[in-house]
N, C-alpha and C positions, 0 to 999 in steps of 0.2 A: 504494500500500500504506500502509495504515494505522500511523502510530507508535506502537513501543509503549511503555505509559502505564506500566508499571512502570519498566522501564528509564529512563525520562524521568524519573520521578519521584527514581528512585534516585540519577540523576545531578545532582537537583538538591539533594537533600541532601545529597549530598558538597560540594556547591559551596558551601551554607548556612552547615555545618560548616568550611571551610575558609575563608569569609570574615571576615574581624578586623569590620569594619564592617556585615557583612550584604551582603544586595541587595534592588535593588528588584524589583516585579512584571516591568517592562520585562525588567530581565538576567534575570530567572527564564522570562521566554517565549522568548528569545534564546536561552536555554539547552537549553532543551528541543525550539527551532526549530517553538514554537506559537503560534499569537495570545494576546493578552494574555487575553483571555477563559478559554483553557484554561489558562494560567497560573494565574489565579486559582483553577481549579478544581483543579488540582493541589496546589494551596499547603490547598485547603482538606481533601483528602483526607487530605493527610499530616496535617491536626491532627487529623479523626476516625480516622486510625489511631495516634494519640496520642501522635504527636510535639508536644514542647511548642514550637510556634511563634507569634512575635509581631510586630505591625508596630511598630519606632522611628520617631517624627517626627524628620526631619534636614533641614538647609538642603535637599541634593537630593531631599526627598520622602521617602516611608515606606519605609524598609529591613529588610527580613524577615529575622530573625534567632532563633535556639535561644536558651530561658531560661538562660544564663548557669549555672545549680545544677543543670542538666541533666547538663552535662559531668562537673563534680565528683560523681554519682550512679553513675558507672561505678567498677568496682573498682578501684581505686589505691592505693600502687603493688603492682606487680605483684613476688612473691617473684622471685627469680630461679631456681628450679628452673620456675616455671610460664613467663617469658622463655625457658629454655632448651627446655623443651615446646613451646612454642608454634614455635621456630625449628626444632627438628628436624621438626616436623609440614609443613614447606613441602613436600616432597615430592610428597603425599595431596593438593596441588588444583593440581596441572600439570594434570592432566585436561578441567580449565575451564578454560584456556587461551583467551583472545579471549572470553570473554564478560564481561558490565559486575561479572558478581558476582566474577571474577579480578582486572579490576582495583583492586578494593578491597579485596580478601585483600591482593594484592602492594604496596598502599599501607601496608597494617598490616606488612607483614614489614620494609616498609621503615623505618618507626617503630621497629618494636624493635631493629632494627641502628643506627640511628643511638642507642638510649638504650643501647647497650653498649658500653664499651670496649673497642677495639679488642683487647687482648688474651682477653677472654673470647670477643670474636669468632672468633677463630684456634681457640681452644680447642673449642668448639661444633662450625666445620669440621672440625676433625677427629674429633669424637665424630661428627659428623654422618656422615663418610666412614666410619669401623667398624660407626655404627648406621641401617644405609639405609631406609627406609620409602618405598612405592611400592604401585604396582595394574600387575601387568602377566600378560594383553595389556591395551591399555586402546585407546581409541577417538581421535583428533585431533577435536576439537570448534571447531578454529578456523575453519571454514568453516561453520560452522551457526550460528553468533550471531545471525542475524535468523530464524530458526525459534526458536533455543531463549527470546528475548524474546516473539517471538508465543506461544507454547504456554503460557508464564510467565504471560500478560497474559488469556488464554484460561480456564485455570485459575483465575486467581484471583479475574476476572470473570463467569466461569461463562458463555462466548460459545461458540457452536457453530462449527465451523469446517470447513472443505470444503478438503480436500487430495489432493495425487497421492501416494497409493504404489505402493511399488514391493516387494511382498515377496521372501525370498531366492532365491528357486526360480522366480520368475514372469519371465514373457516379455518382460510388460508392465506397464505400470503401469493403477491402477483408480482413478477418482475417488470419493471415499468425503466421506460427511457425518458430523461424528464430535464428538461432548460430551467432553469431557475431564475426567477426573475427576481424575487424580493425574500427579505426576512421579514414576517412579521410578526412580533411578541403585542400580542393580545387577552386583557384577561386571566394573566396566569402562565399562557401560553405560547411556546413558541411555534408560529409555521411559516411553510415555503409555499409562498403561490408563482406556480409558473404552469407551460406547457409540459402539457402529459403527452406523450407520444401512442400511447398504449389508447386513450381516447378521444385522440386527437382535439384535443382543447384546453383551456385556461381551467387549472385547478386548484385547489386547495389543499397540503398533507401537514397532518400534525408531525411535527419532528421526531417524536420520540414514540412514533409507530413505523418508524425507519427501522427496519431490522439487516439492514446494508449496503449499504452505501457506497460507492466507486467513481472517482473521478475519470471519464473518458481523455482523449485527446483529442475532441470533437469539440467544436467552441457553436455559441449562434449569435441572434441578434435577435434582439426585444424589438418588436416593431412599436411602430415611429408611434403608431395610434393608441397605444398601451399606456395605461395612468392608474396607478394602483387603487386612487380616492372613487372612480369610475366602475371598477372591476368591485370593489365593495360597498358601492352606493346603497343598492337595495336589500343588502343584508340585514337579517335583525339582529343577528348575532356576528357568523362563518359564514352558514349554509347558501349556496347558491342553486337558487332553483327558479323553478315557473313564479310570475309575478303576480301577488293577489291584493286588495281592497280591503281590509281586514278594518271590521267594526267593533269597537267593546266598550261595553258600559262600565264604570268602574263606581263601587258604592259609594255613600257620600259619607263616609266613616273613613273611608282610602280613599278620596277623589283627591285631599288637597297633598297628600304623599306623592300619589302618581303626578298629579298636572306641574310638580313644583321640579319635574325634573325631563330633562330629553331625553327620550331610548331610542328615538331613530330621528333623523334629517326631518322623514313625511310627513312623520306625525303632525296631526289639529286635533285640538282639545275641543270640544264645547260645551260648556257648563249650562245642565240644565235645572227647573225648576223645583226638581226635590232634593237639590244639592249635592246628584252624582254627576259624574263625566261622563261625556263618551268622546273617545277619543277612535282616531282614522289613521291608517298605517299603508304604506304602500310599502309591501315589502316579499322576497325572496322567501320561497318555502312557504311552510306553514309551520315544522316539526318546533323549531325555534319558538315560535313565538306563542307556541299550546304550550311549553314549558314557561312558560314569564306569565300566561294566564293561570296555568295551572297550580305556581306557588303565590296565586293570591287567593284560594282559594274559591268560599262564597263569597269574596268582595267584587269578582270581578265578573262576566256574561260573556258571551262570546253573541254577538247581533250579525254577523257577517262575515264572513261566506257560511253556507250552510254545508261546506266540506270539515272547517272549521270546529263548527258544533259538534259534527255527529266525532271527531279524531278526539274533542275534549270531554264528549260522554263516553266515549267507550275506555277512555284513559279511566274516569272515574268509577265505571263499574270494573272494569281490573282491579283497582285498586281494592273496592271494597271486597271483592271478591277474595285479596290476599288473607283480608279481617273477617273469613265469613260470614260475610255481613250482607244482607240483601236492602234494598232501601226500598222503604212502604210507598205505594203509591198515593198520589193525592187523591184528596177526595173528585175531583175535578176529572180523574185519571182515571177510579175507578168507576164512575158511571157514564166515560167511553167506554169502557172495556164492558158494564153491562148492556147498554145501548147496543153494544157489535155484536 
């Protein structure tokens, strides 16, 4: 398996950055565990993605090192409400946990604790423990760091790549030929949407239902008409499917919960006279958005589409059916049922 060239390269400007003296080309292949040739070739990437790097003559030979006025170009110093932002934000990337980009968040966190004293330290933790910031559910990413560098290196290469997945519901896994257009962490989640080969069109895969992953020597091209904010317009969530008109009333016990917040672009609220909602959704699927009705329980109706309805009753007699539970008809119900 192929190493990947971001991550490699990532890791060797940390090391750049961290060295008083620099290094040579030698410790930069050593580093990256490439021959000297791809060494150079990485040293040269980073300068046309314009990092300012230089080689020093030194008794040991030419030592590769950052322009000195580089460093002093970053913002300095830092107020200490933007230190203390910065320290309560540690929370918000547990998520990346085991990959190369955490451990350079958690090299920077570690910087700002050592530039505070210890009593503002104390003080922080405890602002930190009243003011908690977090994503949950959210996903353990520490066993996918050689997918999530491949996919990285795939992306930003524009290399085609041939993987097993394994979607939620399926038996089995399918091997699929797949362009990668974008990374996106959504929700908890990390996915790749790009061209699937396998059916032929723009898709959607959770990362971490990759069960293998191969860089080709196959590269493409995103066409020109592609916009990622377009490709996920009508989503309510992920799911891309047929586009529906979706009606729901929301009780007026939860109306001013729901109206006081956006779930999707389409949405219109309209407040009616017994002080519920009904709000209008133009959106992708259905399966999405029968789960955001369905954890509101009795607050919420489904008025539209009547595909809609019957996927949201039949969810809820499953349900009761787990609790062997039968629900009594109304009375209204039952003299249909005598009347027929």
């Amino acid at each position: 398996m192929r190493g990947d060239q971001l991550s490699r390269q990532w890791r060797i400007l940390r090391q750049i950055e961290a060295s008083k003296y620099g290094l040579t080309a030698a410790e930069i292949a050593e580093i990256g565990g490439v021959s000297l040739k791809t060494g150079y070739r990485d040293l040269n990437d980073l300068q046309l993605a314009g990092f300012p790097l230089y080689a020093e003559k030194g008794e040991a030979g030419r030592r590769w090192k950052l322009i000195d006025s580089y460093r002093f170009d970053l913002p300095q110093p830092f107020t200490f409400t933007e230190l203390m932002s910065l320290h309560l934000s540690r929370d918000l990337f547990k998520i990346f946990q085991g990959t190369v980009f955490y451990e350079a968040i958690e090299s920077l966190f570690e910087k700002v604790g050592a530039t505070l004293p210890p009593e503002t330290l104390d003080f922080l933790d405890r602002l930190r423990s009243a003011f908690q910031m977090g994503i949950r559910p959210y996903k353990d990413y520490q066993g996918f760091r050689g997918i999530i560098e491949q996919v990285n290196q795939a992306v930003l290469e524009r290399r085609r790549v041939e993987m097993a997945y394994r979607a939620l519901n399926a038996r089995s896994e399918t091997l699929r030929r797949f362009d990668p257009y974008r990374v996106w962490f959504f929700d908890g989640t990390i996915y790749i949407i790009g061209r699937c080969h396998l059916r032929q069109e723009v898709r959607t895969f959770v990362l971490d239902r990759i069960k293998m992953l191969r860089l080709t020597d196959e590269t493409f091209t995103i066409p020109e008409d592609f916009e990622l904010q377009d490709y996920l317009r009508h989503s309510f969530r992920v799911m891309q499917d047929e586009l529906y008109t979706v009606k729901i009333r929301i009780s007026p016990a939860w109306s001013r919960y729901v109206g006081e917040k956006i779930w999707h672009e389409s949405q219109q609220a309209r407040r009616l006279s017994d002080g519920s909602l009904e709000m209008t959704f133009r959106v992708a699927g259905l399966e999405e958005i029968k789960g955001w009705v369905l954890g509101m329980g009795a607050e919420a109706r489904v008025l539209a589409p009547e595909s809609l309805v019957r996927l949201v009753q039949a969810e809820l007699r499953d349900a009761l059916a787990q609790y062997g539970l039968r629900r009594e008809p109304s009375a209204a119900e039952s003299r249909l049922d005598y009347a027929s």
